[in-house]
C-alpha positions as CSV (number, residue, x, y, z in Angstrom):
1,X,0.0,0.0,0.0
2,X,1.2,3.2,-0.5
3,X,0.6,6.1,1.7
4,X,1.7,9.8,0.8
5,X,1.7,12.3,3.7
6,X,1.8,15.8,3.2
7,X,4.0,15.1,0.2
8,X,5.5,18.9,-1.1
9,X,8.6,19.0,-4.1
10,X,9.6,22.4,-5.3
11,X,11.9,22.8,-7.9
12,X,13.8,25.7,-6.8
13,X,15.9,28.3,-9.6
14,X,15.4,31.7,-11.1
15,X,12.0,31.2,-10.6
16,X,10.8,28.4,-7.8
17,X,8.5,26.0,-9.2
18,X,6.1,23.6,-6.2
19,X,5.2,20.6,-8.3
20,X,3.4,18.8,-5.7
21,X,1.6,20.9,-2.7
22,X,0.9,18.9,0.4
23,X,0.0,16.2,-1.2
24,X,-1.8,13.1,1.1
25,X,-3.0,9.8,-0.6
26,X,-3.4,6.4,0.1
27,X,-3.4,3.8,-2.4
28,X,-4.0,0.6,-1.4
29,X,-2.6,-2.9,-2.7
30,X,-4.7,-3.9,-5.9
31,X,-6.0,-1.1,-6.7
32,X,-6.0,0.4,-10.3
33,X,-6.0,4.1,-10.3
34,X,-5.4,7.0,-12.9
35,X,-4.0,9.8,-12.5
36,X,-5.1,13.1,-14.6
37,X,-4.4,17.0,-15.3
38,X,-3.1,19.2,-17.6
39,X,0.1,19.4,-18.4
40,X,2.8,20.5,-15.8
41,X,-0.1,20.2,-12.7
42,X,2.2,17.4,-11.2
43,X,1.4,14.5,-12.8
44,X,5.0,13.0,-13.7
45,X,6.4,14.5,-10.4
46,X,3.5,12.4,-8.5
47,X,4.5,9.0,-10.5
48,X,8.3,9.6,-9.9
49,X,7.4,9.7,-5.9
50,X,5.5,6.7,-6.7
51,X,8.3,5.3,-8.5
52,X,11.1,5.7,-6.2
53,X,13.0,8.0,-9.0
54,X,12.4,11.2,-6.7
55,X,12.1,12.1,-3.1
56,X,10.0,15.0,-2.1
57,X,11.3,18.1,-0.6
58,X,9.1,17.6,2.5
59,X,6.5,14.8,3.4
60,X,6.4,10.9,3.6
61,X,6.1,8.5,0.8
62,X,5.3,5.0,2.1
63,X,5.5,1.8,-0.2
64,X,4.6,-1.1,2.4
65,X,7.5,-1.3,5.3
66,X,9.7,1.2,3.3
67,X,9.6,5.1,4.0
68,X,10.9,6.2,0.6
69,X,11.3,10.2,1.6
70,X,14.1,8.6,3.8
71,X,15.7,5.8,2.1
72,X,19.5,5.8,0.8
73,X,19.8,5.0,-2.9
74,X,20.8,1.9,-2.5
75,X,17.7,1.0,-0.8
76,X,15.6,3.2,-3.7
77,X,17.3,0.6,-6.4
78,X,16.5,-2.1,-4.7
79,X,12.8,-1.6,-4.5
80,X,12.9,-0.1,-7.9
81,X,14.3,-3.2,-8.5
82,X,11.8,-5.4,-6.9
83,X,8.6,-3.8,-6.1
84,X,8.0,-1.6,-9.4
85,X,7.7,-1.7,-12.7
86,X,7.0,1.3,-14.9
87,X,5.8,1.3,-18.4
88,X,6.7,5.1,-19.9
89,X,5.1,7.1,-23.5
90,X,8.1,6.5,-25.5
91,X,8.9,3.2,-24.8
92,X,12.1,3.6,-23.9
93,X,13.5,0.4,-25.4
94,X,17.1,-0.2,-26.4
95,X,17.9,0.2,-30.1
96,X,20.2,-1.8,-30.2
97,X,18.7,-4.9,-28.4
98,X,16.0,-7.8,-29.3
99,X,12.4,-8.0,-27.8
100,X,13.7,-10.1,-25.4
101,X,17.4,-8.6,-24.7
102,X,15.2,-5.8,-23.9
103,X,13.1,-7.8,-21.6
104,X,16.0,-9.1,-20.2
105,X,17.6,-6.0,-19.0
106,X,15.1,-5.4,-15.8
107,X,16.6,-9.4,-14.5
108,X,20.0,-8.0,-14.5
109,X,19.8,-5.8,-11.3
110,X,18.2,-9.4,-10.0
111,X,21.5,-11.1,-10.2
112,X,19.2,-13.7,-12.1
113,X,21.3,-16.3,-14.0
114,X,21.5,-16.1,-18.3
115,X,19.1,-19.2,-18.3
116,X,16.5,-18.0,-16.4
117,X,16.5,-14.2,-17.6
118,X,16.2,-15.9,-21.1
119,X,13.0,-18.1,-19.8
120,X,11.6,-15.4,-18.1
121,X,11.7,-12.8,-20.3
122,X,10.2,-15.6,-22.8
123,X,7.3,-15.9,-20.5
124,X,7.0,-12.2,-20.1
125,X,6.5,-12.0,-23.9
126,X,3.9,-14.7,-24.2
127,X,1.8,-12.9,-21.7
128,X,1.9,-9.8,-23.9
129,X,1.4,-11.8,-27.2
130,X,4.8,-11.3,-28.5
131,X,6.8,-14.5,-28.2
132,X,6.9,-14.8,-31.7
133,X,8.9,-10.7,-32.1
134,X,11.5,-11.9,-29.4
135,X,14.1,-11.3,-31.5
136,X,13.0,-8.3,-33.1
137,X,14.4,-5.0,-33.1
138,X,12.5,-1.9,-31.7
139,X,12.7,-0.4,-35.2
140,X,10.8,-3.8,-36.9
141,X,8.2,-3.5,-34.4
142,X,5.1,-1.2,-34.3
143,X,4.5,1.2,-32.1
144,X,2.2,-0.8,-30.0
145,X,4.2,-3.8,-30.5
146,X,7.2,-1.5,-29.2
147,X,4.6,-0.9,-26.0
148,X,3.9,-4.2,-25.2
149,X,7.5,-5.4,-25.1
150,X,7.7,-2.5,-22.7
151,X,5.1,-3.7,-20.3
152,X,6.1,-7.4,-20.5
153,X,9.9,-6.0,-19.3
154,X,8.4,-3.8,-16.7
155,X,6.6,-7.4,-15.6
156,X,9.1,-9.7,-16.0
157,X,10.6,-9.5,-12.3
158,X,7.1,-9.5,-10.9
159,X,6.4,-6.0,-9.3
160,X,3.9,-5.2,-7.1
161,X,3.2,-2.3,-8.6
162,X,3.0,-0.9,-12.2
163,X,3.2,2.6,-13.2
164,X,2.2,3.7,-16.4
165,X,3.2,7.2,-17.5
166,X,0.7,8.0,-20.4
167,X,1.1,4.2,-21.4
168,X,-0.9,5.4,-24.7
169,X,0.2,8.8,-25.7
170,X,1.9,7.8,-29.0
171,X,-0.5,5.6,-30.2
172,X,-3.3,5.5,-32.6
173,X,-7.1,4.5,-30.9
174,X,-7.7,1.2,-32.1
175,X,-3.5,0.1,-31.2
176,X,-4.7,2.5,-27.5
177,X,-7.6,0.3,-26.4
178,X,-6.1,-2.9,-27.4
179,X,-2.8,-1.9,-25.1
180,X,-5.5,-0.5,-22.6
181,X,-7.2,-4.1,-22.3
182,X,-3.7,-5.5,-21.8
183,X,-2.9,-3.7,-19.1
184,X,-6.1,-4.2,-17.6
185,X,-6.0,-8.0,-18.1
186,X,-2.6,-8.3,-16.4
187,X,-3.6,-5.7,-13.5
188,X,-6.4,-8.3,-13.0
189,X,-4.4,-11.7,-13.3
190,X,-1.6,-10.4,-11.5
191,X,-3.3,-8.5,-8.9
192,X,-1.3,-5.7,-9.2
193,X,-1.6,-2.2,-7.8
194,X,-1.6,-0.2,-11.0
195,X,-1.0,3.4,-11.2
196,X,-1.6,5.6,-14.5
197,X,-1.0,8.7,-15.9
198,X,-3.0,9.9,-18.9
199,X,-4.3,13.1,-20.5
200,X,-7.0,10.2,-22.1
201,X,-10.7,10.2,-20.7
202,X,-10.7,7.0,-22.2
203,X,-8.2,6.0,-20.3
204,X,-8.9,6.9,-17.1
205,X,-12.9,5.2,-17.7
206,X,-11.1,2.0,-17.3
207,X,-10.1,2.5,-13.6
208,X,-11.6,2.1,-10.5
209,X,-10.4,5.1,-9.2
210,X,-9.6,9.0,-10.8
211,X,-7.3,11.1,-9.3
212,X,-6.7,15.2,-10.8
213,X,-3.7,17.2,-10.2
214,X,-3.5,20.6,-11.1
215,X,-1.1,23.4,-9.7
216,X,0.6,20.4,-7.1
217,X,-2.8,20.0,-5.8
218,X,-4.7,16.4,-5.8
219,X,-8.4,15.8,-5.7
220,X,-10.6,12.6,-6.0
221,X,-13.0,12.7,-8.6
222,X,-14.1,8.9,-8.6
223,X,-13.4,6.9,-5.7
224,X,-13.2,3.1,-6.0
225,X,-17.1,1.5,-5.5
């Protein structure tokens, strides 16, 4: 479960900038949640405190047992590591690498042996229908093709969380909803806590709970039922 508290990051320069203004949310395990606003409200900033990738400038961030505003980085990477998988808007997939070498890459931190990264990156690409594009580059896939690869490496070490940072802002509407039922299949078979960002009203429909952020401020507009 996560649990923010008073969360507050300002961005400080020329001209200060508070992303995120006393902040307090709860999130509980399984939930699927999205995460809207317009553009600099706080949205990214939010789903990096989610993410471990960020620590606020005052506040707590809970993920289960761990207080994250506190934690060294070596602790960060490790739950980073373990706990949380994040799916981002441009894929972010090596060039240079196969489907699965991609897949691969989020077993390394793991210390998991060659034989098992391979296995389990090959499962990780069934579950996203794309065992058969393992070895694949990114630039002979799709763009939704590129996308699931993405989500099957942010599930290959099995997270307990997914984050999803507009998961379908470079793709068309049919390629959107068929990588919107995906994720909402795995958040279901998995029972995973998912978290997503998205300027898409389509988007959000599909989760139990909305969320808005603008100027650092968060408000519930649709609570779970």
């Amino acid at each position: 479960m996560y649990t923010l508290t008073n969360v507050t990051k300002t961005y400080s320069g020329r001209h200060p900038v508070t992303a995120l203004d006393h902040v307090n949310l709860t999130i509980p395990d399984g939930q699927l949640v999205a995460i809207e606003g317009p553009t600099g409200g706080g949205k990214s900033t939010l789903l990096q405190m989610l993410g471990a990738l960020d620590v606020p400038s005052s506040g707590d961030v809970e993920l289960g047992d761990v207080q994250l505003a506190r934690a060294g980085e070596r602790q960060l990477t490790k739950v980073r590591a373990e706990r949380i998988g994040i799916v981002f808007q441009n894929f972010n997939l090596i060039a240079t690498l196969s489907a699965q070498e991609n897949v691969e890459t989020a077993l390394v931190p793991l210390h998991v042996s060659a034989a098992e990264r391979r296995e389990r990156a090959m499962k990780a690409l069934e579950s996203v229908n794309m065992a058969d594009r393992a070895d694949h580059l990114p630039s002979e896939l799709s763009g939704g093709q590129q996308q699931r690869v993405a989500i099957a490496r942010a599930l290959v070490k099995k997270p307990r969380v997914l984050l999803a940072d507009e998961p379908t802002g470079n793709l068309d509407v049919g390629t959107r909803d068929e990588i919107l039922e995906l994720l909402l299949e795995r958040w279901r078979a998995d029972s995973l806590t998912v978290v997503m960002v998205t300027h898409d009203p389509r988007v959000a429909e599909g989760a139990q709970r909305r969320l808005r952020i603008e100027h650092g401020t968060l408000h519930e507009t649709m609570a779970a039922g």
